[in-house]
PLY file of the C-alpha trace (Angstrom):
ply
format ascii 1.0
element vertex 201
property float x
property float y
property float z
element edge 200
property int vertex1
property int vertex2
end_header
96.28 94.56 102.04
99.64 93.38 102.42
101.70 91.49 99.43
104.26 89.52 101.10
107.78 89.75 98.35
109.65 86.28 97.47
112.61 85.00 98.65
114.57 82.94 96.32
117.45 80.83 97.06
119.41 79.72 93.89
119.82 76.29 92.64
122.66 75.54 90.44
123.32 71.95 88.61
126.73 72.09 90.99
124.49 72.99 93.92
121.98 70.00 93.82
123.53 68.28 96.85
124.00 71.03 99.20
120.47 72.51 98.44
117.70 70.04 99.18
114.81 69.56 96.49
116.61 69.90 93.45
114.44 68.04 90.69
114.41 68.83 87.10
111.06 71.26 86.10
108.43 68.75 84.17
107.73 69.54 80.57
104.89 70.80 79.47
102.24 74.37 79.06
100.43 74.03 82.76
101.24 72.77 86.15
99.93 72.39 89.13
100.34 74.25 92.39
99.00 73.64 96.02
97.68 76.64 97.67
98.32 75.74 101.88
97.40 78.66 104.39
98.29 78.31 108.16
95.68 77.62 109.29
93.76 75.46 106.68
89.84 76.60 105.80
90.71 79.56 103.58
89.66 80.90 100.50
92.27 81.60 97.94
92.09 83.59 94.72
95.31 83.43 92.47
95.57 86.13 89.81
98.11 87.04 87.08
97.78 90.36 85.01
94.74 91.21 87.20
92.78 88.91 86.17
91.60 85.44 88.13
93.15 82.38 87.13
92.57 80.40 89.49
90.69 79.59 93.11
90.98 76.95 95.95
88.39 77.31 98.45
88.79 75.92 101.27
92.79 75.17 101.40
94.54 73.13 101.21
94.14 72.93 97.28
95.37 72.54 94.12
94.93 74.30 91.04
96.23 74.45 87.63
97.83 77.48 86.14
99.72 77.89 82.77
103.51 78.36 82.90
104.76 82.22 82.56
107.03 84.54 83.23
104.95 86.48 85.36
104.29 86.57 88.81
100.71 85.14 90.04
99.46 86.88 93.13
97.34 85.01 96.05
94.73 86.59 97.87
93.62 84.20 100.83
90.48 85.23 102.85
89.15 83.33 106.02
87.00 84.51 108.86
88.15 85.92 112.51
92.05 85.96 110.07
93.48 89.28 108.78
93.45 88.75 104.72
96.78 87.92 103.83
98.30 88.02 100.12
101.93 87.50 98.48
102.95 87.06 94.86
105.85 84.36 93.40
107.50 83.75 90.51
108.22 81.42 88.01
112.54 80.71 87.23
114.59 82.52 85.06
116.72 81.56 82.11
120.04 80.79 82.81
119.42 80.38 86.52
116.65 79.09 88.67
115.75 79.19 92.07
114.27 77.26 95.12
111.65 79.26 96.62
111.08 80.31 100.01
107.90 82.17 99.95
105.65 83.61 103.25
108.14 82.83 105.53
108.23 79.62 104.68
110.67 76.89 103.01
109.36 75.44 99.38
110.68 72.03 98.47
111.05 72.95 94.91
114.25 74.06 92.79
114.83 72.74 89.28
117.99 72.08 87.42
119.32 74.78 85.56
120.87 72.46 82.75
117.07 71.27 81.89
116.25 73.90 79.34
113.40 74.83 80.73
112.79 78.76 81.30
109.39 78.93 83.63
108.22 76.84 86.37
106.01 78.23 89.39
106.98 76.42 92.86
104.62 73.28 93.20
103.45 74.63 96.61
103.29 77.16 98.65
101.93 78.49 102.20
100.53 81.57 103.31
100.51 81.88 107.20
97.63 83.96 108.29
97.09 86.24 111.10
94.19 85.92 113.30
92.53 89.43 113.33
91.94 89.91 117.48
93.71 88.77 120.43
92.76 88.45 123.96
95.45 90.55 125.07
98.47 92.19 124.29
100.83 89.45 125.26
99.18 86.81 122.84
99.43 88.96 120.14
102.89 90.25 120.68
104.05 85.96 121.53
102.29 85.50 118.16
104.21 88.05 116.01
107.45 87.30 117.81
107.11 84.10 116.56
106.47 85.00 113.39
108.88 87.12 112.85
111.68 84.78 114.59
110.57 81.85 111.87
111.08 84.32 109.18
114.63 85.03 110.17
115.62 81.11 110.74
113.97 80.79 107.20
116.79 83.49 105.67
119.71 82.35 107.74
118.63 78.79 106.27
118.62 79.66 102.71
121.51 81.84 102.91
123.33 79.12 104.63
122.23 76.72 101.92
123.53 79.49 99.30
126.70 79.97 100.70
127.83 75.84 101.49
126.85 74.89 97.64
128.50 78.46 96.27
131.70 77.78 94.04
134.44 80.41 93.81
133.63 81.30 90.17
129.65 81.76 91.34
130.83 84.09 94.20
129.29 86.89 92.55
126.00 85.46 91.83
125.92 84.02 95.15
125.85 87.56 96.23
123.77 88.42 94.61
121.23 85.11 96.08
121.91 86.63 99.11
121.03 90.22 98.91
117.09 88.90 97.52
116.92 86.74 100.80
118.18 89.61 102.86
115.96 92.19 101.57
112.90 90.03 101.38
113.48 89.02 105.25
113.06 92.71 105.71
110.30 93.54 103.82
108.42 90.10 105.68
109.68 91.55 108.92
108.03 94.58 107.80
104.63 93.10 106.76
104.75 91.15 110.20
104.80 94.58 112.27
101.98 95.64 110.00
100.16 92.84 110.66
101.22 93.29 114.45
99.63 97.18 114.23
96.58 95.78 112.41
95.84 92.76 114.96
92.74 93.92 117.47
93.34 93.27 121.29
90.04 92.67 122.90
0 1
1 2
2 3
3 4
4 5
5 6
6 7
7 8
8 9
9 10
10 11
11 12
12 13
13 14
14 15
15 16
16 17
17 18
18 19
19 20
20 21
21 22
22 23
23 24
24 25
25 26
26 27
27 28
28 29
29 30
30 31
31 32
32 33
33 34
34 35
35 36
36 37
37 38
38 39
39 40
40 41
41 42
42 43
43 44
44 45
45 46
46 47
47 48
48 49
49 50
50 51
51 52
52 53
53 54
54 55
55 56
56 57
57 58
58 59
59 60
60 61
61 62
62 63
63 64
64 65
65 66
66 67
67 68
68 69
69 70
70 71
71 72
72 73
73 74
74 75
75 76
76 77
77 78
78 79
79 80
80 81
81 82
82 83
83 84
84 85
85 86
86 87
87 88
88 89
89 90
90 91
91 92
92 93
93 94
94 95
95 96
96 97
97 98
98 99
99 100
100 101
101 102
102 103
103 104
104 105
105 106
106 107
107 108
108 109
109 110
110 111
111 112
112 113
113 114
114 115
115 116
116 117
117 118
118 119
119 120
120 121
121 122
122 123
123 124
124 125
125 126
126 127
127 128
128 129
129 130
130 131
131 132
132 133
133 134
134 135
135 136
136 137
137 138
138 139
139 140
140 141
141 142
142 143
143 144
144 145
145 146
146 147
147 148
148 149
149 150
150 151
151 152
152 153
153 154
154 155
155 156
156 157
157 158
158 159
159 160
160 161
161 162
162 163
163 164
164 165
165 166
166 167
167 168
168 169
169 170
170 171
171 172
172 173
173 174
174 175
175 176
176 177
177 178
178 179
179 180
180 181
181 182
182 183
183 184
184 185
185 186
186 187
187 188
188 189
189 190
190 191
191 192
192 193
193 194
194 195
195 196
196 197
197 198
198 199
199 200
């Protein structure tokens, strides 16, 4: 099974106009997050630590999880679809981040001057891949399209990134980068997986 890696765009207090869907993270020990595949009727399981913490079945849903530090896979399940997983992460101290997750943009960043040290993103999509194709032009028009939303996705956060960067964040902003470039990769990689998996009838 493939686990999709997260790509996250950072949101600084000085970045909030540049980078759409800055909001402050909401108090609290729990929050809710909405489990969407593409396309809907799935059966999501999220875990953390192994163990299940949470299910939405059929998707879109919404669950609620306990804030952490650590990462909360999803498992998503539905029928004539290749099973498709990723894992994402709450923010970090000093910094958070906007989340682009599955090849897909996240509305969500929080303000780094709130205090608060976790927050998962309040939604987030995991495209799925049907599991046959009629031929081998379908499936290769479907993965090229994948693939070419996954790249617009990076060149959008890293443009995002760069027009809200500061000259004394130039490092960090670097650093942003280098996650969105090497998660790109590693969804371009799970796409050609996917691709090699897909059945041609």
């Amino acid at each position: 099974m493939r686990v999709g890696r997260l790509i996250m765009m950072c949101c600084w207090p000085g970045l909030a106009a540049a980078a759409s869907g800055c909001a402050s993270i909401v108090e609290g020990t729990d929050q809710s997050v909405t489990i969407q595949t593409t396309p809907s009727g799935a059966s999501c399981e999220l875990k953390r630590d192994g163990q299940v913490i949470g299910v939405v079945n059929p998707t879109p849903g919404t669950v609620t999880v306990d804030k952490s530090k650590d990462d909360i896979a999803v498992i998503c399940k539905k029928d004539g679809y290749q099973d498709a997983s990723g894992a994402f992460s709450s923010g970090f101290q000093g910094m958070t981040f906007g989340n682009i997750l599955f090849g897909g943009l996240i509305g969500v960043a929080v303000d780094a001057g709130s205090g608060a040290m976790h927050e998962y993103p309040a939604s987030v999509t995991v495209p799925m891949a049907p599991s046959s194709f009629p031929n081998a032009m379908e499936r290769d028009r479907f993965f090229d399209q994948r693939a070419d939303g996954v790249r617009k996705d990076a060149e959008a956060a890293i443009a995002k990134v760069r027009q809200g960067c500061k000259s004394s964040q130039q490092k960090t902003c670097d650093e942003a980068v280098g996650k969105i470039e090497a998660a790109r990769d590693d969804q371009l990689a799970d796409v050609e997986v996917e691709r090699a998996q897909a059945v041609v009838q």
